[in-house]
C-alpha positions as a printed NumPy array, in Angstrom:
array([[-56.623, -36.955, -31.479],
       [-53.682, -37.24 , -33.477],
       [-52.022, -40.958, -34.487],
       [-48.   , -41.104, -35.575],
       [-46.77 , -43.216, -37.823],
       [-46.069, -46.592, -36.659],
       [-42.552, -47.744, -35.144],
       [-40.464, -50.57 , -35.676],
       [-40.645, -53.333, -37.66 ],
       [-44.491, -54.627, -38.511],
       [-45.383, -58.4  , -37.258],
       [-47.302, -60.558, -39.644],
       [-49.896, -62.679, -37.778],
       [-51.59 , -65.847, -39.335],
       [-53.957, -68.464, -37.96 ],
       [-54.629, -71.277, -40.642],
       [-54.712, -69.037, -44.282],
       [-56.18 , -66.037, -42.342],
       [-53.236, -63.132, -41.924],
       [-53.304, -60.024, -40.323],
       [-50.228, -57.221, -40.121],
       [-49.847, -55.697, -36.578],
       [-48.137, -52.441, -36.514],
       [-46.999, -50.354, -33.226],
       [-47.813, -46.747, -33.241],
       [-47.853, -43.868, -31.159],
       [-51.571, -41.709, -30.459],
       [-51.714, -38.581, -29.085],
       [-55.363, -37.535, -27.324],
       [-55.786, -34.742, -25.611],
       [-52.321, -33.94 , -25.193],
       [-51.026, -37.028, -23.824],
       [-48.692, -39.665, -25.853],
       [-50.102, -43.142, -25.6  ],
       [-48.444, -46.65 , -27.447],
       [-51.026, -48.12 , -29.33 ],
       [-50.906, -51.382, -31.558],
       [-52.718, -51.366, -34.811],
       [-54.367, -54.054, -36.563],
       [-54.863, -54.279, -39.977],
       [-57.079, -57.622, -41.981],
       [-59.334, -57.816, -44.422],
       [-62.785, -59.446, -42.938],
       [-65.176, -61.366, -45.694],
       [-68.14 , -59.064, -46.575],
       [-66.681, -55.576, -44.449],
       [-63.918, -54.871, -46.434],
       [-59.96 , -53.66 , -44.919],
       [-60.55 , -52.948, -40.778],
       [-58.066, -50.98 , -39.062],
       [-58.51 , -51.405, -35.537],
       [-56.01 , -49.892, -32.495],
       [-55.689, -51.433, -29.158],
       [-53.801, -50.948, -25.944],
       [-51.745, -54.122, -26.015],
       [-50.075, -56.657, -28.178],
       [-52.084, -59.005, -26.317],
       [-55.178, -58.009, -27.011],
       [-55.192, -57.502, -30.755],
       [-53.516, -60.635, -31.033],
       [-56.363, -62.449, -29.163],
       [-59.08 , -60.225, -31.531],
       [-57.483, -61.483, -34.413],
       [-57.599, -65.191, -33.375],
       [-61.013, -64.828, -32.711],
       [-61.969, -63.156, -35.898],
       [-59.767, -65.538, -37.68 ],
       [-61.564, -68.645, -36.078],
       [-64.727, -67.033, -36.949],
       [-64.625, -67.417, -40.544],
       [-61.995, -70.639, -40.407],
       [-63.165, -74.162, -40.889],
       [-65.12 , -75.557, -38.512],
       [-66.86 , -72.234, -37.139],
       [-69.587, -73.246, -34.353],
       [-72.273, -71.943, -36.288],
       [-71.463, -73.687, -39.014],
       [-74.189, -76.444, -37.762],
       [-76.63 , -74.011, -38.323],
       [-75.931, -73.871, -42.084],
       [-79.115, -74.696, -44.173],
       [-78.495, -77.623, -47.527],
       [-77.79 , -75.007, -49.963],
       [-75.026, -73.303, -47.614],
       [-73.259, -76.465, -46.936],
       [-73.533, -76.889, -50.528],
       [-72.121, -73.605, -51.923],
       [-69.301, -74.296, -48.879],
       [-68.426, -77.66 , -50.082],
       [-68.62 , -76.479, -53.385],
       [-65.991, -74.308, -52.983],
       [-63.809, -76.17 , -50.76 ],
       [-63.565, -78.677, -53.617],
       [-62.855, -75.922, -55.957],
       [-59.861, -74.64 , -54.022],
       [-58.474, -77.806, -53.476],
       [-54.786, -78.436, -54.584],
       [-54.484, -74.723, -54.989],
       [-52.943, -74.195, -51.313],
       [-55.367, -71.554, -50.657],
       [-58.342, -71.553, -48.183],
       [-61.971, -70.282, -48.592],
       [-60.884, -67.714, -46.388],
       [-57.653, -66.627, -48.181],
       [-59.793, -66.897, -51.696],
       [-61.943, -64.351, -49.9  ],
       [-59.515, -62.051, -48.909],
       [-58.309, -62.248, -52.628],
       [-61.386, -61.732, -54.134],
       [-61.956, -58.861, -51.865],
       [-58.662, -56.946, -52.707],
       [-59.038, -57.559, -56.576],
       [-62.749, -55.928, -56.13 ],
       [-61.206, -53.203, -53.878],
       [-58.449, -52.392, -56.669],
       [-60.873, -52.267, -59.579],
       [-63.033, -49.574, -57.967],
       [-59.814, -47.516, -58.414],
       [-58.537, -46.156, -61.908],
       [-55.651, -48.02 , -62.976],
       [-52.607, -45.46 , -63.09 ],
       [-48.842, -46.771, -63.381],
       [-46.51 , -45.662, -60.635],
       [-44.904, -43.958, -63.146],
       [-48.124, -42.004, -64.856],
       [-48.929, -40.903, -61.087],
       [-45.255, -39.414, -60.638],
       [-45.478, -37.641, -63.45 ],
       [-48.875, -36.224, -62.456],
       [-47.436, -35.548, -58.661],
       [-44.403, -33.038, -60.774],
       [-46.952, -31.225, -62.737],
       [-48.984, -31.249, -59.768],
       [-46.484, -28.862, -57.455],
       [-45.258, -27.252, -60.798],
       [-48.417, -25.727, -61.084],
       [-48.739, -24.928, -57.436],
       [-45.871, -22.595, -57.496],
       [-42.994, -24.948, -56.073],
       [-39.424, -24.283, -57.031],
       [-37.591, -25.777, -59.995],
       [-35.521, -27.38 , -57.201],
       [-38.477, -29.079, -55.431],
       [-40.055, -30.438, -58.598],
       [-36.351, -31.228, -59.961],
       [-36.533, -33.267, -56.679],
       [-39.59 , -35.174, -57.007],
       [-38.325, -36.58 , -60.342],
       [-34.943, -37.112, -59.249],
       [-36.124, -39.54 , -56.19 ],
       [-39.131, -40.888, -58.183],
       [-38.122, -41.826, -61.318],
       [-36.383, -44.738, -60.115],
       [-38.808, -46.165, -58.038],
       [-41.277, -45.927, -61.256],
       [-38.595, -48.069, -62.76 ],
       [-38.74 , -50.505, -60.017],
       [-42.49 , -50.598, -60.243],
       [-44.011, -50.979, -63.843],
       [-46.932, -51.542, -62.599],
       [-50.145, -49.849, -61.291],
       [-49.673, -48.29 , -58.27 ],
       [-52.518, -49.954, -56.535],
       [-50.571, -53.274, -56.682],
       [-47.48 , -52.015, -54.815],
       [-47.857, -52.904, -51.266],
       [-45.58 , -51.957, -48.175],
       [-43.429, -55.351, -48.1  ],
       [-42.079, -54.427, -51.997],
       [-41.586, -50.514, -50.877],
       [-39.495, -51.549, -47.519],
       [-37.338, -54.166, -50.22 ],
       [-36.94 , -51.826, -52.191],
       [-35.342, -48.815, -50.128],
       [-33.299, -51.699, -47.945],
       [-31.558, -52.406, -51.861],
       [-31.61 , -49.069, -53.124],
       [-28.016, -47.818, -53.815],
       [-26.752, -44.981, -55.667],
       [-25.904, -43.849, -59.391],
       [-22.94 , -45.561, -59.891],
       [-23.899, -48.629, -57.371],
       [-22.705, -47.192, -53.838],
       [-24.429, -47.676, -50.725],
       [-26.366, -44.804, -49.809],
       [-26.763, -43.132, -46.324],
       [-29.573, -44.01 , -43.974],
       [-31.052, -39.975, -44.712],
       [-30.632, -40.631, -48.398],
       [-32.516, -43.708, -48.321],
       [-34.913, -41.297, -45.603],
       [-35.467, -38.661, -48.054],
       [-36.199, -41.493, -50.713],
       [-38.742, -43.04 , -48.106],
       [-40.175, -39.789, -47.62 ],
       [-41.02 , -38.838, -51.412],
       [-42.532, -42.078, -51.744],
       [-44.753, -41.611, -48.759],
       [-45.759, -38.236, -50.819],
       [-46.475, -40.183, -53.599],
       [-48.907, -42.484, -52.456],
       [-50.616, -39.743, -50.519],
       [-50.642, -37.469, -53.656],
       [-52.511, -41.051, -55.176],
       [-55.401, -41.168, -52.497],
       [-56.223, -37.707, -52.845],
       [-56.401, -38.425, -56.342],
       [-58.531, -41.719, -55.502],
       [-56.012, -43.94 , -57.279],
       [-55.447, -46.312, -54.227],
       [-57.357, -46.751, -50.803],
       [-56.658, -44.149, -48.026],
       [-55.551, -47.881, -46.12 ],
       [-52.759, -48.212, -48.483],
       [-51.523, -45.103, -48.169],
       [-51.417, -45.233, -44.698],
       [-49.428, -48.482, -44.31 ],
       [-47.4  , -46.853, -46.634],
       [-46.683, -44.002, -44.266],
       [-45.88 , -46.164, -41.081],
       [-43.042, -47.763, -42.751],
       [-40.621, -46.971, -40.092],
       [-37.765, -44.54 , -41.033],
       [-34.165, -45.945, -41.327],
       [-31.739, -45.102, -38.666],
       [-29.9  , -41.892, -40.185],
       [-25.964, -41.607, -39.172],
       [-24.709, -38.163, -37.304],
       [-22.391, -36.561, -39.622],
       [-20.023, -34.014, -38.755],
       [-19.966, -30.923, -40.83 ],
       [-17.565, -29.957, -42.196],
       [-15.924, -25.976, -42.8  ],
       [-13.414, -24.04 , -44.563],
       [-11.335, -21.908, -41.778],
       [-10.871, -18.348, -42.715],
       [ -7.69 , -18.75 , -44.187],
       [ -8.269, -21.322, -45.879],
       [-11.575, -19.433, -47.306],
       [ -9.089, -16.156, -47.592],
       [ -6.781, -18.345, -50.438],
       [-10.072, -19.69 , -52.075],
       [-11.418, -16.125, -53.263],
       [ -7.586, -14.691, -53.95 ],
       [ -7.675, -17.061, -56.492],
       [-11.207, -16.317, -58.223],
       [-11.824, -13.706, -60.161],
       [-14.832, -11.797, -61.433],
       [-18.548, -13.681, -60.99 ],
       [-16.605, -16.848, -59.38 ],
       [-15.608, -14.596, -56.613],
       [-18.87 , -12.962, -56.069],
       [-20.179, -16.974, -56.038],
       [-17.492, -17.735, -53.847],
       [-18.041, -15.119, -51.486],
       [-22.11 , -15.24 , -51.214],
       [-21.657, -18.912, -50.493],
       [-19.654, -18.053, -47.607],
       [-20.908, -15.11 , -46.269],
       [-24.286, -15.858, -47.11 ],
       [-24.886, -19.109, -46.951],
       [-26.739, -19.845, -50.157],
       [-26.896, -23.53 , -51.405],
       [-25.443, -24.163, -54.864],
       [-28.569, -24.123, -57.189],
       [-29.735, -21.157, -55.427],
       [-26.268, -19.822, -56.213],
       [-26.486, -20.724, -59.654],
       [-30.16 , -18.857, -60.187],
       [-28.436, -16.077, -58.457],
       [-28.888, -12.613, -60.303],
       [-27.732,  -9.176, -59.68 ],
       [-31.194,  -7.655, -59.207],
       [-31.608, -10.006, -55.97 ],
       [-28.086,  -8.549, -54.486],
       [-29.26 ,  -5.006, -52.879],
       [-26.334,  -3.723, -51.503],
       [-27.567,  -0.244, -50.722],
       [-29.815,  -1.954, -48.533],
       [-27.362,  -4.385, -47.289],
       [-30.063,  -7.118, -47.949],
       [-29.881, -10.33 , -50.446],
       [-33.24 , -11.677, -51.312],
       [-33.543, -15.225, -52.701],
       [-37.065, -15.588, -54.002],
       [-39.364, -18.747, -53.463],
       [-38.983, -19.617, -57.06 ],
       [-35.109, -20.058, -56.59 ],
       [-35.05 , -21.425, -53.035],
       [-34.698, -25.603, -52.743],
       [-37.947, -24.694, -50.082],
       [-39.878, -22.338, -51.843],
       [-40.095, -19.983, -49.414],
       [-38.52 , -16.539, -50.215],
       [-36.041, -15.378, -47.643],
       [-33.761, -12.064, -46.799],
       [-30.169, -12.444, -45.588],
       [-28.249,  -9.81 , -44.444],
       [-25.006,  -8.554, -46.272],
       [-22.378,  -8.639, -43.702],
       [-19.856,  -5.878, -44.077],
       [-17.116,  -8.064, -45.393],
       [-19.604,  -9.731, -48.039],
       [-20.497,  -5.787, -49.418],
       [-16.736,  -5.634, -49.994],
       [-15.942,  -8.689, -51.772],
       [-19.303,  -7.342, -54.304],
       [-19.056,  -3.772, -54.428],
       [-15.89 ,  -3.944, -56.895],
       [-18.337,  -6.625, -59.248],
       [-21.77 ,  -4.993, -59.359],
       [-23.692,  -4.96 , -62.119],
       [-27.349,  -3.688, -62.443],
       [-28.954,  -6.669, -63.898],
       [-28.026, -10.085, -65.261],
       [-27.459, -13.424, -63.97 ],
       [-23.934, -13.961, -61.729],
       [-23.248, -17.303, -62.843],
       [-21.331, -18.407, -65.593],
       [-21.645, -22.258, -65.678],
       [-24.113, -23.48 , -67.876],
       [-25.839, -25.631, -64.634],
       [-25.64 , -26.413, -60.85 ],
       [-22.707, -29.463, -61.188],
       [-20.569, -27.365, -63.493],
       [-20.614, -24.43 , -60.986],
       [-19.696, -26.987, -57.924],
       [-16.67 , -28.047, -60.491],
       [-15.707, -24.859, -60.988],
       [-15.594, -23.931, -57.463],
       [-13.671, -26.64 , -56.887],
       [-11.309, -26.738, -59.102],
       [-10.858, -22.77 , -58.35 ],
       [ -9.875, -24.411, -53.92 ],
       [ -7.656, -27.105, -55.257],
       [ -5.89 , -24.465, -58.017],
       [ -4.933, -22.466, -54.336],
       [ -3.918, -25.351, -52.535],
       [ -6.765, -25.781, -50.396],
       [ -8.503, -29.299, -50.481],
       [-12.484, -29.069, -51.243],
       [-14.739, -29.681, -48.396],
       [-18.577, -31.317, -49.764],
       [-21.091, -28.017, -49.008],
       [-18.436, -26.299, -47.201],
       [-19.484, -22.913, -47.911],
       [-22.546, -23.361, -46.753],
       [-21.717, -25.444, -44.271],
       [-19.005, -22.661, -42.955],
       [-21.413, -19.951, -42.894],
       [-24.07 , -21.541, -40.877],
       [-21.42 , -22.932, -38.469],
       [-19.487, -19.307, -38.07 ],
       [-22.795, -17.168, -37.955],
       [-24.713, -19.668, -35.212],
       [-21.498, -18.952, -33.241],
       [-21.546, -15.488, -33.105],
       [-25.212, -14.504, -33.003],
       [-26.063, -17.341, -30.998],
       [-29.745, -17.166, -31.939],
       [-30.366, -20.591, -34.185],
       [-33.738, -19.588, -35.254],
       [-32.04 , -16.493, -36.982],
       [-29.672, -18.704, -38.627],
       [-32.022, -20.951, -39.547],
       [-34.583, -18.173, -41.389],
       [-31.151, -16.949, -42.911],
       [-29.867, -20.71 , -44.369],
       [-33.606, -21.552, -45.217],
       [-33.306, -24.468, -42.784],
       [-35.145, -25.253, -39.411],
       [-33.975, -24.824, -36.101],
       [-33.735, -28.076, -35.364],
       [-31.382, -29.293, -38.103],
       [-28.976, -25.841, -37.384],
       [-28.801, -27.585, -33.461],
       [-28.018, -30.874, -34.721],
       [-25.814, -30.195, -37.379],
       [-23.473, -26.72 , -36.394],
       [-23.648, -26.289, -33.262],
       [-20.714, -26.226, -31.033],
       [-18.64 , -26.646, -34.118],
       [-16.661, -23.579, -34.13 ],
       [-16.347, -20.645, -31.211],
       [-17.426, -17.269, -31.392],
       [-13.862, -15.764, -31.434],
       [-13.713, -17.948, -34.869],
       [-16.605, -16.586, -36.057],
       [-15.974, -13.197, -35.576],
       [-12.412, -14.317, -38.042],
       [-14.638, -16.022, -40.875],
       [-16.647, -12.608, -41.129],
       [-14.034, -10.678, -41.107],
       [-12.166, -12.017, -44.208],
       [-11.849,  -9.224, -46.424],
       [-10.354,  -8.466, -50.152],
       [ -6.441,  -6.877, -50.008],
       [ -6.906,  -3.62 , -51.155],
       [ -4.429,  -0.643, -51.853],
       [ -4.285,   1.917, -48.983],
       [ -5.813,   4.587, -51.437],
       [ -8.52 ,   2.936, -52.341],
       [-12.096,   3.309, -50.379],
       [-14.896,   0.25 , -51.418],
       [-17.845,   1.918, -52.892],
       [-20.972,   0.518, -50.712],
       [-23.163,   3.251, -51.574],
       [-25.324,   4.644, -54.474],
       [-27.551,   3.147, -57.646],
       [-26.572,  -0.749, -56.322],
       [-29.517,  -2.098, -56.492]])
């Protein structure tokens, strides 16, 4: 029985000071998708209760009656012996003027208790922890570059203990987040935000920082909706003009970007020893690849000509001292031709051109270090296969006389 994370927009329920958050969800058991509607309160004495039911109707009706259970004027309240109705009145007097009931001071007491069973740890301690954490479990540079990237300034919104940041202040927070410089960001960079914070909190409770509840709610805050963005690509001439102008290792760059499809940091940690063009094969290891996970791409037959004149046993290909100088570069290299820049257009190019001429997006997706899925979505139907066939076929002007050496000690 498996549970997805909840839907839509979560409804906060109250009777008197007694509140409740009802979230929808989706379950799966045994094979079948059912809705399901989660409740979620904190009842005097048991703690946080997560409960699901079949309806909106009928965890509403729960909740009023475990809300009128433990309001004022409870039937069994005329049960109470002197000292009860004491200690009640007690309190009742105690709370007054403070706009909160016995109940809510419960609830509060409750959570404060909860908390203080948990080490306090800052949001910003606990991402630092989560970076070491996959450092030392073999993740790229790339992935742990990542964590800090999206983290760091949500440890900046929070200076706090993460314990006391709850899923109203996380959902305010992405719906205000905006870029570097103060832009609006997309709906799947605000996604990928929401995502790393959902690893977060979940890197937390298996560290016992916060309650396995909290992380949870966390989890279920629903996704925003993410915009369909074309793709775009370089066309072969245009590609053609691009490496005429390079020289040396910004046309081998250049050219593995295209005919390879590797993504800019991966071209920047690029090294000879991982081009083996006896064996026609380039191999970008997991501790270069954004998804740890090493991969082999072929070397088409016009990507072995653009590199056999630039081989060199050993050494890194790059010249740029890091990833955004290289993307400069690059650029600067398309404009210097005459051709305007298009964002990841190399790789975009050579997932577009090889998906239409092998057809096969699981191949292209091993090959791009990308998933099915996101090949469909994203490339498909972009280019034909008669354009494809073009793209690979771009090749360097050479002499009549001479003859590419593809053979030999090439690594």
């Amino acid at each position: 029985m498996k549970t997805r994370k909840a839907s839509g927009k979560p409804e906060t329920l109250r009777v008197g000071s007694v509140t409740a958050t009802l979230y929808r969800a989706k379950k799966k058991v045994a094979g079948r998708e059912y809705e399901i509607f989660r409740l979620v309160y904190v009842e005097p004495g048991g703690g946080r209760k997560v409960r699901d039911f079949g309806s909106r109707e009928k965890a509403r009706g729960v909740f009023e009656e475990v809300a009128k259970a433990y309001a004022l004027g409870r039937p069994d309240a005329l049960s109470w012996s002197a000292k009860e109705r004491a200690e009640y009145d007690a309190a009742a007097q105690a709370l007054e003027g403070t706009g909160v009931g016995i109940f809510g001071a419960v609830q509060q007491f409750l959570a404060s208790r909860s908390r203080q069973q948990f080490p306090t740890k800052s949001v910003s301690e606990v991402v630092q922890e989560l970076a070491r954490d996959r450092e030392a479990a073999g993740c790229s540079e790339e992935h742990v570059r990542d964590i800090t990237k999206r983290l760091e300034p949500f440890a900046k919104a929070f200076q706090c203990p993460i314990g006391s940041v709850n899923p109203p202040l996380v959902r305010d927070y992405l719906t205000k987040l905006r870029g570097v410089k103060g832009q609006p960001l997309t709906g799947r960079s605000k996604d990928n935000a929401r995502r790393m914070i959902v690893t977060l909190f979940n890197f937390a409770r298996q560290q016992r920082y916060v309650p396995r509840e909290l992380a949870d709610e966390i989890a279920e805050i629903p996704a925003p909706k993410i915009e369909t963005v074309a793709s775009g690509v370089f066309t072969p001439d245009a590609i053609s003009q691009i490496l005429a102008a390079a020289e040396g290792p910004d046309q081998v760059l250049l050219a593995v970007g295209a005919f390879a499809g590797l993504r800019t940091a991966e071209l920047h940690r690029l090294e000879w020893q991982d081009i083996r063009l006896a064996e026609r094969v380039l191999v970008v290891g997991a501790e270069k690849a954004k998804t740890a996970s090493r991969r082999v791409i072929p070397i088409a037959d016009n990507l072995a000509e653009w590199l056999s004149p630039h081989v060199q046993p050993v050494g890194r290909i790059s010249r740029y001292s890091h990833e955004h100088a290289l993307s400069w570069g690059v650029m600067k290299i398309a404009r210097g031709a005459g051709v305007p820049w298009v964002k990841n257009g190399l790789r975009h190019s050579f997932c577009s051109y090889r998906l239409a001429v092998t057809k096969n997006a699981a191949q292209v997706a091993h090959e791009a270090g990308n998933s099915p899925g996101v090949v469909h979505r994203h490339y498909a139907s972009l280019v034909t296969e008669l354009q494809g066939k073009a793209w690979f076929d771009v090749r360097p002007a050479q002499a009549s006389n001479v003859i590419p050496l593809l053979q030999g000690n090439q690594n």
